[in-house]
PyMOL Python script that loads the backbone (N, CA, C, O; Angstrom):
from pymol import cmd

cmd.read_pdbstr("""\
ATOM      1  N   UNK A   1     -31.367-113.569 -45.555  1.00  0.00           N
ATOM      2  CA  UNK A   1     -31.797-113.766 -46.917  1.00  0.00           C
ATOM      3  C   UNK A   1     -33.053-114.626 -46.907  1.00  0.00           C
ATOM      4  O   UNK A   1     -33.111-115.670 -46.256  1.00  0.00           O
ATOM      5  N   UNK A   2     -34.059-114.158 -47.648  1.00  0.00           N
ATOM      6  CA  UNK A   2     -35.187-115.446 -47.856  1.00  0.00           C
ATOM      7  C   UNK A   2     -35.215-116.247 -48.962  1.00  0.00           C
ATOM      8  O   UNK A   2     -34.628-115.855 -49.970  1.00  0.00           O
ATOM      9  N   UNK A   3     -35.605-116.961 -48.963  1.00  0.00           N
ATOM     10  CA  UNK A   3     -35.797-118.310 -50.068  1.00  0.00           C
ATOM     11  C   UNK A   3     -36.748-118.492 -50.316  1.00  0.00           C
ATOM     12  O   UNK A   3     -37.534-118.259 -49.397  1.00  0.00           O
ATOM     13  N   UNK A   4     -37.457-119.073 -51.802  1.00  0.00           N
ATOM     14  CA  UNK A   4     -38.245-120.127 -51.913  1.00  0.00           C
ATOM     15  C   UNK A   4     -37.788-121.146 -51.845  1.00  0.00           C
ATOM     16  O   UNK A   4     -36.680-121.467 -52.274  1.00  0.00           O
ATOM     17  N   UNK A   5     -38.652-121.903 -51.232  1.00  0.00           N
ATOM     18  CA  UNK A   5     -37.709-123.544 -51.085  1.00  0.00           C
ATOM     19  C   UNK A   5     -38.866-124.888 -52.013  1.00  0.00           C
ATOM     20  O   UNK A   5     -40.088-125.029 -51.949  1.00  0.00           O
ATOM     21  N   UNK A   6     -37.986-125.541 -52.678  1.00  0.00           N
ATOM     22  CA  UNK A   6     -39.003-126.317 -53.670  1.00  0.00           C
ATOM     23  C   UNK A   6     -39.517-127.696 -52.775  1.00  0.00           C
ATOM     24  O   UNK A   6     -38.900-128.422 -51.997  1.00  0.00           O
ATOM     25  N   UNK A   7     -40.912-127.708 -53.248  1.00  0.00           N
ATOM     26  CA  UNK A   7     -41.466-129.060 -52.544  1.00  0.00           C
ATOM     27  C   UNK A   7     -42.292-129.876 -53.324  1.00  0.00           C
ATOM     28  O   UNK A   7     -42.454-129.556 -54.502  1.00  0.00           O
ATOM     29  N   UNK A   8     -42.965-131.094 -52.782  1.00  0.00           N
ATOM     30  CA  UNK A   8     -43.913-132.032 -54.075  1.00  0.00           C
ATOM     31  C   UNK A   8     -45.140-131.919 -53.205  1.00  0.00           C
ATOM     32  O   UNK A   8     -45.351-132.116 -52.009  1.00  0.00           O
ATOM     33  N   UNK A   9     -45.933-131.499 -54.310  1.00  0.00           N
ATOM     34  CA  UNK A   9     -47.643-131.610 -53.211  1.00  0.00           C
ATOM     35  C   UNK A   9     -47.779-133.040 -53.111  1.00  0.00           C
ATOM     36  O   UNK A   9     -47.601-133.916 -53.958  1.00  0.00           O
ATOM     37  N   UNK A  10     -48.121-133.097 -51.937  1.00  0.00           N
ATOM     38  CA  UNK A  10     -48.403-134.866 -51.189  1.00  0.00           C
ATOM     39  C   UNK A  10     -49.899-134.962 -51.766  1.00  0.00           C
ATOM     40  O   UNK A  10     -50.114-135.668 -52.750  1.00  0.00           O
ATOM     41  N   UNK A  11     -51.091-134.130 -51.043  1.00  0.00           N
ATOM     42  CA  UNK A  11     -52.539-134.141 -51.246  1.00  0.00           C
ATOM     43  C   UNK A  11     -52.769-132.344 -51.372  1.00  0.00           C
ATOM     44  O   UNK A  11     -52.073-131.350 -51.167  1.00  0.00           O
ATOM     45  N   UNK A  12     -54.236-132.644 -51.853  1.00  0.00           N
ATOM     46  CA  UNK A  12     -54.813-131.282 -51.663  1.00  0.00           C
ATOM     47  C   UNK A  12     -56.117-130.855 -51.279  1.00  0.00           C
ATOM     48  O   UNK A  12     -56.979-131.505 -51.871  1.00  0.00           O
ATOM     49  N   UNK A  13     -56.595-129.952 -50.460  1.00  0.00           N
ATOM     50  CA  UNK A  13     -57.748-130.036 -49.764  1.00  0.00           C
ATOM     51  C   UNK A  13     -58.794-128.631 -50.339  1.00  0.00           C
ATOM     52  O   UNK A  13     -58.203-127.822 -51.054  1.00  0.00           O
ATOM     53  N   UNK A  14     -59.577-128.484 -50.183  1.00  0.00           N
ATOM     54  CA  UNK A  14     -60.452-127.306 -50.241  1.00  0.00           C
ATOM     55  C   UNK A  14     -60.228-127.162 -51.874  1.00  0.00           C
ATOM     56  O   UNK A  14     -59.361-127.482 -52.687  1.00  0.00           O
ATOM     57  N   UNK A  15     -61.760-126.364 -51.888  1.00  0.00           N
ATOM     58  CA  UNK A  15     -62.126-126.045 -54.145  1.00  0.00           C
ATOM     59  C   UNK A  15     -61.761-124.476 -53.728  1.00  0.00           C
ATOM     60  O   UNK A  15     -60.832-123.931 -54.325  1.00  0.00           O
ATOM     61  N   UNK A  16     -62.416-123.828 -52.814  1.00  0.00           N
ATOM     62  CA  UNK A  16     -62.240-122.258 -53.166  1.00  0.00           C
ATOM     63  C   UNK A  16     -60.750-122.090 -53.183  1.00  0.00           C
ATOM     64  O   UNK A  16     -59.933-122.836 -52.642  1.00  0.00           O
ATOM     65  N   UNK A  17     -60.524-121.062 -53.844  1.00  0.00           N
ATOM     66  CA  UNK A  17     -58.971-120.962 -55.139  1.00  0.00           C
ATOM     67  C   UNK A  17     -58.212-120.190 -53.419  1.00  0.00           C
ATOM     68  O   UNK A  17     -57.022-120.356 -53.155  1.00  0.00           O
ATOM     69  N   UNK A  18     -59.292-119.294 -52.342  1.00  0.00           N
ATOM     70  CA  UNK A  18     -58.211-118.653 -51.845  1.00  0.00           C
ATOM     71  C   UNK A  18     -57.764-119.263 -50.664  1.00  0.00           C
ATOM     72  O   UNK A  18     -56.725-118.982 -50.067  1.00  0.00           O
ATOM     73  N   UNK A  19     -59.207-120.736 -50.122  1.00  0.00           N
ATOM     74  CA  UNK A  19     -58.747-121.524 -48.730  1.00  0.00           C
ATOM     75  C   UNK A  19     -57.975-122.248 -49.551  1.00  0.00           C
ATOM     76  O   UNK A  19     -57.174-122.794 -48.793  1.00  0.00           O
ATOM     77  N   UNK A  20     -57.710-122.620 -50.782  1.00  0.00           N
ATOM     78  CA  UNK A  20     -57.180-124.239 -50.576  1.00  0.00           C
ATOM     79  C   UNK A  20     -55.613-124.019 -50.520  1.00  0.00           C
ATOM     80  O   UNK A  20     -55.034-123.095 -51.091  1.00  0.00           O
ATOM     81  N   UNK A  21     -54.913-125.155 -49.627  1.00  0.00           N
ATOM     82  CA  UNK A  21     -53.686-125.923 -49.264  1.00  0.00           C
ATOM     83  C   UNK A  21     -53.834-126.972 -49.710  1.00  0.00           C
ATOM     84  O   UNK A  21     -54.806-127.380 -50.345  1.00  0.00           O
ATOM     85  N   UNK A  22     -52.670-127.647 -49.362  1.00  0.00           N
ATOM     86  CA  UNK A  22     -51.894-128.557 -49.760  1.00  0.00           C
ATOM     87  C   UNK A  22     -50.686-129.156 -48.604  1.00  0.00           C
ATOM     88  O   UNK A  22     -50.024-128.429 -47.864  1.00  0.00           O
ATOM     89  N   UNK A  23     -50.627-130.219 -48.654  1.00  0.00           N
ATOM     90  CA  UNK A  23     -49.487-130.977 -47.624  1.00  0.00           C
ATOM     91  C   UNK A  23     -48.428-130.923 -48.925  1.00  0.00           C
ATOM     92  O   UNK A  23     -48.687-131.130 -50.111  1.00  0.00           O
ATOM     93  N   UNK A  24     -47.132-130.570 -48.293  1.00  0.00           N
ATOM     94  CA  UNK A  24     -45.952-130.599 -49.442  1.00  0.00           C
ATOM     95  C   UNK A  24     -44.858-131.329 -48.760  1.00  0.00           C
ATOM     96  O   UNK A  24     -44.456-130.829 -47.710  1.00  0.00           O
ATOM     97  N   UNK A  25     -44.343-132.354 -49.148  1.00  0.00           N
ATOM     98  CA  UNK A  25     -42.713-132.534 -49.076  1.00  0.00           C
ATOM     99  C   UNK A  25     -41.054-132.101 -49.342  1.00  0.00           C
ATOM    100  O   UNK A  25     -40.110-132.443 -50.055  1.00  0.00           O
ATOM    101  N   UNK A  26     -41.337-131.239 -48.401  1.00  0.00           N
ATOM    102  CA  UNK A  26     -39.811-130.644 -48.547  1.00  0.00           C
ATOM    103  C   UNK A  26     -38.553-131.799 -48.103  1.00  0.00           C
ATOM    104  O   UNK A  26     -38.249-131.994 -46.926  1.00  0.00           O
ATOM    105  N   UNK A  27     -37.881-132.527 -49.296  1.00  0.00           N
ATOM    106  CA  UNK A  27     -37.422-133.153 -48.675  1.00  0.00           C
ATOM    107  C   UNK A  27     -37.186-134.371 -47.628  1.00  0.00           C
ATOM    108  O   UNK A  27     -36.060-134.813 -47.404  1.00  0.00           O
ATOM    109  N   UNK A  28     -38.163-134.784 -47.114  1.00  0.00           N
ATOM    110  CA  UNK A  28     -38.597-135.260 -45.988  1.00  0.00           C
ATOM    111  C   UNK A  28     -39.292-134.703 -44.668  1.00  0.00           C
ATOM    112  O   UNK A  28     -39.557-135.301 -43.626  1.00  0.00           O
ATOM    113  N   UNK A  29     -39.518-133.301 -45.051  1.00  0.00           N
ATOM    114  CA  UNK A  29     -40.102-132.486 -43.988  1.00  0.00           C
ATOM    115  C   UNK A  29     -41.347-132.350 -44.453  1.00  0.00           C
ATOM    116  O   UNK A  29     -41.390-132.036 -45.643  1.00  0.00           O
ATOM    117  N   UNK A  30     -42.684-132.522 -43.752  1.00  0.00           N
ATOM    118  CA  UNK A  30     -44.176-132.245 -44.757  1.00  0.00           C
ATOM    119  C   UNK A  30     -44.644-131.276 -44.251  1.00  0.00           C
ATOM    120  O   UNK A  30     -44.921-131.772 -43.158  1.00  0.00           O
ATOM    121  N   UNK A  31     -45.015-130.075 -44.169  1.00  0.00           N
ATOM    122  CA  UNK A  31     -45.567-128.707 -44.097  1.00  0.00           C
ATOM    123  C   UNK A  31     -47.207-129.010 -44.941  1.00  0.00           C
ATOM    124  O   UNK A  31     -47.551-129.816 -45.806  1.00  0.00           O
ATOM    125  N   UNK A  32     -47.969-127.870 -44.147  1.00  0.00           N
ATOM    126  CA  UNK A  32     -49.473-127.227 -44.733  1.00  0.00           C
ATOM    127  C   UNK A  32     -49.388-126.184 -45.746  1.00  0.00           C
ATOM    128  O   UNK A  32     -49.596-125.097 -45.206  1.00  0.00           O
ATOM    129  N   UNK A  33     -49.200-126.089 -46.810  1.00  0.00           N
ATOM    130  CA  UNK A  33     -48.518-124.967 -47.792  1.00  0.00           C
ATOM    131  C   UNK A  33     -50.256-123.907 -48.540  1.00  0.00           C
ATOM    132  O   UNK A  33     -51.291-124.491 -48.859  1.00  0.00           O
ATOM    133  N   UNK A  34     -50.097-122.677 -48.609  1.00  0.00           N
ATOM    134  CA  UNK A  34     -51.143-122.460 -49.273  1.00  0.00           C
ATOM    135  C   UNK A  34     -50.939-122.245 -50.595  1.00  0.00           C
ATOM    136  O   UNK A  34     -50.051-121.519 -51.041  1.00  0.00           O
ATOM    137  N   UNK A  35     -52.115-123.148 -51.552  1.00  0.00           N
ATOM    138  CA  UNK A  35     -51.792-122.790 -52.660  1.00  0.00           C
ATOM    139  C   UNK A  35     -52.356-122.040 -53.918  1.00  0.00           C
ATOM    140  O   UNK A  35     -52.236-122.321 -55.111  1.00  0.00           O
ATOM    141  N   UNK A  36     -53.143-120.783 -53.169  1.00  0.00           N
ATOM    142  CA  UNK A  36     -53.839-119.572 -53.903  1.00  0.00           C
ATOM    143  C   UNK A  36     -53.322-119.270 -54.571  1.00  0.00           C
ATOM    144  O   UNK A  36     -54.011-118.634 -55.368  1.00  0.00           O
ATOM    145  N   UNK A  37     -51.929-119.333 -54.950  1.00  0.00           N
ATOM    146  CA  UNK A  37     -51.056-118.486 -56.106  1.00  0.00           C
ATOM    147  C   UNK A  37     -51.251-119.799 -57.335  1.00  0.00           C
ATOM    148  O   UNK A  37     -51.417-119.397 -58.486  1.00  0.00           O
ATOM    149  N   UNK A  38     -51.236-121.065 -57.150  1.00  0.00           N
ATOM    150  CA  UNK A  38     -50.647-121.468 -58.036  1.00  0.00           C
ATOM    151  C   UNK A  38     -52.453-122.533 -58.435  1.00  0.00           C
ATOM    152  O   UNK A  38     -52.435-123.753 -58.272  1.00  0.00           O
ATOM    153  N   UNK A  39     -53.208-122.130 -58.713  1.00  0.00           N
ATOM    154  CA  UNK A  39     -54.553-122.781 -58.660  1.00  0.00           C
ATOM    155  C   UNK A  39     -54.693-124.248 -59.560  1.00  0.00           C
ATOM    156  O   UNK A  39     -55.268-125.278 -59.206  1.00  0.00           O
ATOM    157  N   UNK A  40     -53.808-123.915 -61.125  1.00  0.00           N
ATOM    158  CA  UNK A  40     -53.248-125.178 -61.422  1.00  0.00           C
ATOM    159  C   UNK A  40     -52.320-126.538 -61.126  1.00  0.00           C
ATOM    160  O   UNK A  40     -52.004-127.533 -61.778  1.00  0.00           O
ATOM    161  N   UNK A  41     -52.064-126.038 -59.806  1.00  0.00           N
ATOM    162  CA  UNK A  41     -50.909-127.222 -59.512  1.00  0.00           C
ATOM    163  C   UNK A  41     -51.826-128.232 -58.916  1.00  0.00           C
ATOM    164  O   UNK A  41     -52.883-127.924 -58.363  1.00  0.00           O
ATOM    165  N   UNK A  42     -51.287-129.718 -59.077  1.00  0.00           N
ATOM    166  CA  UNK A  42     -51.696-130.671 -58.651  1.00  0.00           C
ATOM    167  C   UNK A  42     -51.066-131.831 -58.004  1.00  0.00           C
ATOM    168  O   UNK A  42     -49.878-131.755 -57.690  1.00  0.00           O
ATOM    169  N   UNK A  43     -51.754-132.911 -57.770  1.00  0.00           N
ATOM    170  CA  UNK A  43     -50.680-133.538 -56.687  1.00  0.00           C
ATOM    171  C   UNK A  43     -49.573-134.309 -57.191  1.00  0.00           C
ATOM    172  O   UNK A  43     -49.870-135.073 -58.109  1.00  0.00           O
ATOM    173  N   UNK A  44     -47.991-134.298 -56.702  1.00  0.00           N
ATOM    174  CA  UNK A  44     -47.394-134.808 -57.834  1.00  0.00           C
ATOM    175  C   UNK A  44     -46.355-133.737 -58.267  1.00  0.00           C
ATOM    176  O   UNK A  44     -45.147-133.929 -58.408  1.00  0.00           O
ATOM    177  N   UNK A  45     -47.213-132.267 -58.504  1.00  0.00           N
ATOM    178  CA  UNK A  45     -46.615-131.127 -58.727  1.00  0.00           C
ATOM    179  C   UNK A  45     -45.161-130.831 -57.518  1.00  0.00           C
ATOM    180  O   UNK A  45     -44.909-131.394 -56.452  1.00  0.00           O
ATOM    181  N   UNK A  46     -44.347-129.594 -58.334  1.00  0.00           N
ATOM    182  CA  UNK A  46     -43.333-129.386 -57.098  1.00  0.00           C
ATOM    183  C   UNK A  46     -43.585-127.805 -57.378  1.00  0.00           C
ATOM    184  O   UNK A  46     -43.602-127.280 -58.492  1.00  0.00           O
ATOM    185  N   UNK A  47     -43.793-127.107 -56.026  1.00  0.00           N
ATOM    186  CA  UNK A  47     -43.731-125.998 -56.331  1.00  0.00           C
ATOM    187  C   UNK A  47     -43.108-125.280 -55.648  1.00  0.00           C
ATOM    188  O   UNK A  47     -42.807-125.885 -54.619  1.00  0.00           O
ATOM    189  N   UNK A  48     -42.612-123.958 -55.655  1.00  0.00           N
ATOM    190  CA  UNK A  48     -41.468-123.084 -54.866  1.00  0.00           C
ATOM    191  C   UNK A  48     -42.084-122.631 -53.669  1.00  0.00           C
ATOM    192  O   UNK A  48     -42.772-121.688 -54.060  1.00  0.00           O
ATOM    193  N   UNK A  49     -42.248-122.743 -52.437  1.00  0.00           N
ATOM    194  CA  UNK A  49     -42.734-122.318 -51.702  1.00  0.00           C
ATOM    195  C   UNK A  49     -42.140-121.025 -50.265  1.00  0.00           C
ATOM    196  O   UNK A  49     -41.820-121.474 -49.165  1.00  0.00           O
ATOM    197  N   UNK A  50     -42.121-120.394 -50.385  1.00  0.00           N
ATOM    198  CA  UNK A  50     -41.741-118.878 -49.218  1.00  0.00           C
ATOM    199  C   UNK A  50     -43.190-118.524 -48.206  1.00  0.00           C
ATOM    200  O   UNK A  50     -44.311-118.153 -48.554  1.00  0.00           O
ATOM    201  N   UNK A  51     -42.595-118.828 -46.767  1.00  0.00           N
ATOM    202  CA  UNK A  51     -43.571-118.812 -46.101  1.00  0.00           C
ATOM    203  C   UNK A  51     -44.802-119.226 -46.147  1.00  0.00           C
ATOM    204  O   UNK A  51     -45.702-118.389 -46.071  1.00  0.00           O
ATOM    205  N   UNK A  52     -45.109-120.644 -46.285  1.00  0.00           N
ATOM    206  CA  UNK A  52     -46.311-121.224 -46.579  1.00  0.00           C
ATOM    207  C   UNK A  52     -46.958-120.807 -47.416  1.00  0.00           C
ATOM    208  O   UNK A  52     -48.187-120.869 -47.444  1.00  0.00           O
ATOM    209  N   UNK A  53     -45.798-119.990 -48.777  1.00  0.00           N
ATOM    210  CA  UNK A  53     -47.315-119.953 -49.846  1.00  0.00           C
ATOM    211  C   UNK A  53     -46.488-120.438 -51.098  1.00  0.00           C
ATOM    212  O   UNK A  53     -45.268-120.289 -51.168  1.00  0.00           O
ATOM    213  N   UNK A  54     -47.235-121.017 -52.056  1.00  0.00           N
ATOM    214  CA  UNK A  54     -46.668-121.788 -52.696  1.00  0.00           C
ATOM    215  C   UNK A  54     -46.826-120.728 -53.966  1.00  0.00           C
ATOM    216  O   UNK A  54     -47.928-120.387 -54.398  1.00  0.00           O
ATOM    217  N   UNK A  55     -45.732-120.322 -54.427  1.00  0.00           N
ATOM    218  CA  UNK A  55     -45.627-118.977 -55.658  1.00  0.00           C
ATOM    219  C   UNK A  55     -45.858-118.971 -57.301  1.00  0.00           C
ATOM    220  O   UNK A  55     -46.258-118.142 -58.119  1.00  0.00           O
ATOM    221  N   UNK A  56     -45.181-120.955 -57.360  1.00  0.00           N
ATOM    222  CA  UNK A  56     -45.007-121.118 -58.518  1.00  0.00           C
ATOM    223  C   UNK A  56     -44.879-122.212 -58.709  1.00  0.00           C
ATOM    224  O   UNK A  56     -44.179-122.746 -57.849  1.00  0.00           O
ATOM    225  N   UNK A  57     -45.275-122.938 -59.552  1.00  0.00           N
ATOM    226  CA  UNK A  57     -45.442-124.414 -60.085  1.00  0.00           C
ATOM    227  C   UNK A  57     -43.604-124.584 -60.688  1.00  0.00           C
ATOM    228  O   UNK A  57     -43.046-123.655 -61.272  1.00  0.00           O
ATOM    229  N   UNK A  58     -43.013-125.730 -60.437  1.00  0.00           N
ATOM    230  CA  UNK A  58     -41.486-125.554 -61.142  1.00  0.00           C
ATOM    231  C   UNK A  58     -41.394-127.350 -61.668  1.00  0.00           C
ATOM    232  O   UNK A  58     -42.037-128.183 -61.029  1.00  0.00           O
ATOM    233  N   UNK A  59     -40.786-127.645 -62.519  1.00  0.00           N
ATOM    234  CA  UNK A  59     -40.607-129.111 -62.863  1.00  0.00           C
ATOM    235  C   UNK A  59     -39.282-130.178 -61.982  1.00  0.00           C
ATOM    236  O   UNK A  59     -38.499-129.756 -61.130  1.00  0.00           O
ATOM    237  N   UNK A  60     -39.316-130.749 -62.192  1.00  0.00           N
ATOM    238  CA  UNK A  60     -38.801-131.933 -61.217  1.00  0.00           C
ATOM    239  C   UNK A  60     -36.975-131.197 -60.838  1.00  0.00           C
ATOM    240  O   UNK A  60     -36.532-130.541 -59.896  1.00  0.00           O
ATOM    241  N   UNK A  61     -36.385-131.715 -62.061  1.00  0.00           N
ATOM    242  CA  UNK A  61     -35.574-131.148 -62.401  1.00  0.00           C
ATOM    243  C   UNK A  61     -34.972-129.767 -61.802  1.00  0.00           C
ATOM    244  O   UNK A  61     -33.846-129.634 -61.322  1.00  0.00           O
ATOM    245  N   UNK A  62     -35.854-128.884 -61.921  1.00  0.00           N
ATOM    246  CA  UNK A  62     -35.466-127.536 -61.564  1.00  0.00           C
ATOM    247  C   UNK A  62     -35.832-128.060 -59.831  1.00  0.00           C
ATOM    248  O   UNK A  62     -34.948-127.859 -58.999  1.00  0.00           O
ATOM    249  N   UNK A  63     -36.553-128.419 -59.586  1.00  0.00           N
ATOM    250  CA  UNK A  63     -36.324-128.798 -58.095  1.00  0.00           C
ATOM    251  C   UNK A  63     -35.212-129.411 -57.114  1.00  0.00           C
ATOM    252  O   UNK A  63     -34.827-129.092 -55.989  1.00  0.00           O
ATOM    253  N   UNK A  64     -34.800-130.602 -58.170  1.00  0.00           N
ATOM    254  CA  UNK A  64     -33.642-131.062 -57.924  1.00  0.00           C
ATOM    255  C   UNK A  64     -32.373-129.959 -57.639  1.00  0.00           C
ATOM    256  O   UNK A  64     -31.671-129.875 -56.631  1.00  0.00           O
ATOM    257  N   UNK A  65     -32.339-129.341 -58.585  1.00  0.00           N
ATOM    258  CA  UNK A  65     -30.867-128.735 -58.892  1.00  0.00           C
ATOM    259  C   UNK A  65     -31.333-127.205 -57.800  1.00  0.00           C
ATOM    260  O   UNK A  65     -30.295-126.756 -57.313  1.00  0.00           O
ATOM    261  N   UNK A  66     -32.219-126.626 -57.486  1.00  0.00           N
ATOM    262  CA  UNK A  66     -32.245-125.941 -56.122  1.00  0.00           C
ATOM    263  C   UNK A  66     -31.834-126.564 -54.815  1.00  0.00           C
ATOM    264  O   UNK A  66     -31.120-125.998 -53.987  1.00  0.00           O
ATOM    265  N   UNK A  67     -32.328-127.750 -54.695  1.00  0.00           N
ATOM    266  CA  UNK A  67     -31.848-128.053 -53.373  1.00  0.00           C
ATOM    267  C   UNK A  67     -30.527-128.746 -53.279  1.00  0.00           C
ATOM    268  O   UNK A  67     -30.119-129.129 -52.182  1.00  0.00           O
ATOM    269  N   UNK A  68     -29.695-128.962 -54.601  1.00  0.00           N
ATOM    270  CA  UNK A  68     -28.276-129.153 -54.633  1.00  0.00           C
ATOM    271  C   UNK A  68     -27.679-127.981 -54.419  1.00  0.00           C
ATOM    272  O   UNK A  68     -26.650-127.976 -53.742  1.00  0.00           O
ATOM    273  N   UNK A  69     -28.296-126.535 -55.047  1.00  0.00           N
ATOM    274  CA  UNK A  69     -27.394-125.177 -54.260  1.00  0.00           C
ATOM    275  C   UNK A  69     -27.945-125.125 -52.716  1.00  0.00           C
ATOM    276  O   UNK A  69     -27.118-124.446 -52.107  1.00  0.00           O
ATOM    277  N   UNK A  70     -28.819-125.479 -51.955  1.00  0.00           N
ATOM    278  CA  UNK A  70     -29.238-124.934 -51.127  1.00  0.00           C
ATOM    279  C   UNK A  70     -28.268-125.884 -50.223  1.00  0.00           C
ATOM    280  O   UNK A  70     -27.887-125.393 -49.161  1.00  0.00           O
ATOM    281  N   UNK A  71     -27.808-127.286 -50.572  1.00  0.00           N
ATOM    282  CA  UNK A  71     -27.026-127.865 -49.754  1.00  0.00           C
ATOM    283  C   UNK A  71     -25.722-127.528 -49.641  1.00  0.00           C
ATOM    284  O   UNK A  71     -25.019-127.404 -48.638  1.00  0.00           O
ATOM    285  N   UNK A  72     -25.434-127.367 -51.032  1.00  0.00           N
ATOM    286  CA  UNK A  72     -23.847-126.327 -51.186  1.00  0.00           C
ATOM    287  C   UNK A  72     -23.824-125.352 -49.821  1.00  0.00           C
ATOM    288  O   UNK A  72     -23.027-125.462 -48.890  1.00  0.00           O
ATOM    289  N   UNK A  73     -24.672-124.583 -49.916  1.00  0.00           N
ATOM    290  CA  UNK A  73     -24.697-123.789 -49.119  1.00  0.00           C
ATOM    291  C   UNK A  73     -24.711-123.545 -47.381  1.00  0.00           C
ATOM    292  O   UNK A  73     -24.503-122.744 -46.469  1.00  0.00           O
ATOM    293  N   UNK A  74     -25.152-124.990 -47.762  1.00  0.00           N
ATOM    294  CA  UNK A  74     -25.201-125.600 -46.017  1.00  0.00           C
ATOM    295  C   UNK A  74     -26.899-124.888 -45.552  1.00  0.00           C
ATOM    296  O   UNK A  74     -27.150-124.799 -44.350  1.00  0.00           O
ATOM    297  N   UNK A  75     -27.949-124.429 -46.578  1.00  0.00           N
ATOM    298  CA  UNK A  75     -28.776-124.450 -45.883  1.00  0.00           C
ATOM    299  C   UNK A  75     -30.046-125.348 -45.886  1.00  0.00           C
ATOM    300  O   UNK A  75     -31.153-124.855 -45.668  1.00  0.00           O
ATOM    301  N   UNK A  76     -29.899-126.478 -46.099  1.00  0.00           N
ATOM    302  CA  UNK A  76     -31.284-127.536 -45.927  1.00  0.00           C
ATOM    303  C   UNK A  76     -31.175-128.012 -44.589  1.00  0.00           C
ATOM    304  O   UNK A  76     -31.974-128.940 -44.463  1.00  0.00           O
ATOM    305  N   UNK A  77     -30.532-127.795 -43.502  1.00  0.00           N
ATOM    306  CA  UNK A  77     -30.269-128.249 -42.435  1.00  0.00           C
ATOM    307  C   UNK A  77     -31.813-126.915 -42.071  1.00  0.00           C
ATOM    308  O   UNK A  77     -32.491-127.401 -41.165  1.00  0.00           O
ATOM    309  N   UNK A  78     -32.249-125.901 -42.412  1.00  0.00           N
ATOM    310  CA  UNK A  78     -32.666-125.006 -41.997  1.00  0.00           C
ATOM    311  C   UNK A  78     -34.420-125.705 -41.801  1.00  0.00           C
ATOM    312  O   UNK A  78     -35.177-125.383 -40.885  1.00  0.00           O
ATOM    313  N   UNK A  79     -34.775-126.771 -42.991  1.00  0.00           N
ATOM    314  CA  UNK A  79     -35.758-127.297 -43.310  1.00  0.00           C
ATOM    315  C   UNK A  79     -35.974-128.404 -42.294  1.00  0.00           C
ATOM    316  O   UNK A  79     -37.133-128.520 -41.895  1.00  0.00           O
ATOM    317  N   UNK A  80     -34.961-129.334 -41.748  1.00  0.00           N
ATOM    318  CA  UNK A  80     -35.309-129.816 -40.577  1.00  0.00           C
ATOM    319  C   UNK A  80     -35.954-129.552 -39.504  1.00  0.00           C
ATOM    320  O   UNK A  80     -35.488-128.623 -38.845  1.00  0.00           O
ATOM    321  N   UNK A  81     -37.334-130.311 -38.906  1.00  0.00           N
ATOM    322  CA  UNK A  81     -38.335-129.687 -38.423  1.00  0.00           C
ATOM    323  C   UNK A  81     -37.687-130.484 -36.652  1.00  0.00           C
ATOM    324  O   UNK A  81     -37.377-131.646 -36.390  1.00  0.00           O
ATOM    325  N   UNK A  82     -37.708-129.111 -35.693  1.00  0.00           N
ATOM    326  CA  UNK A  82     -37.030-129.813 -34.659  1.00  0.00           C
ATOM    327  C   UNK A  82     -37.518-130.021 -33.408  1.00  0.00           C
ATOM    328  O   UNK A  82     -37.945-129.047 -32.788  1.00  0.00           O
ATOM    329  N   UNK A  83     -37.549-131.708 -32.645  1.00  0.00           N
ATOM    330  CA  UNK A  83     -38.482-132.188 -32.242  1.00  0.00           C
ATOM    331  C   UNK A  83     -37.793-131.789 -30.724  1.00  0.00           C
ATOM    332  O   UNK A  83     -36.613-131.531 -30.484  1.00  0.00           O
ATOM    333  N   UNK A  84     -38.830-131.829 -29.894  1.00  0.00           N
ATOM    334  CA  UNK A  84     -38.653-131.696 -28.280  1.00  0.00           C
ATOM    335  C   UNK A  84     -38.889-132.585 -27.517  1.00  0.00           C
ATOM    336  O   UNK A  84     -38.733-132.418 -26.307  1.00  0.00           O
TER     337      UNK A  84
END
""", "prot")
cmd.dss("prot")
cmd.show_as("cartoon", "prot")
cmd.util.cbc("prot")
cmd.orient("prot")
């Protein structure tokens, strides 16, 4: 199954709408996210992100209560980034 998984933009880099990213916090995990889809989001913002692209701007709230099903589920263990 795939997911969007919700995160908070940390910073954001680049003006052209199709290079620019963003560092996001999933949780405690920080990823390079691209954020061509969502050109209004800003830092602060939380947005849904599937495979490094960030789809949709979502509010705090609705962030929260995703990653309470995603733990139900036993899958935020999936977001842990794993060190060698």
């Amino acid at each position: 199954m795939c997911l969007a998984v919700p995160g908070r933009i940390l910073s954001i880099e680049g003006t052209d709408a199709l290079l620019r990213s963003g560092r996001v916090d999933f949780s405690g995990v920080v990823k390079d996210v691209n954020l061509a889809f969502v050109p209004d989001a800003a830092i602060g913002d939380y947005v849904l992100v599937h495979v490094g692209l960030a789809l949709q701007v979502i509010d705090e709230a609705e962030a929260r209560q995703v990653f309470e099903y995603l733990t139900m589920m036993g899958e935020v263990g999936e977001l842990v980034e794993v060190k060698s």
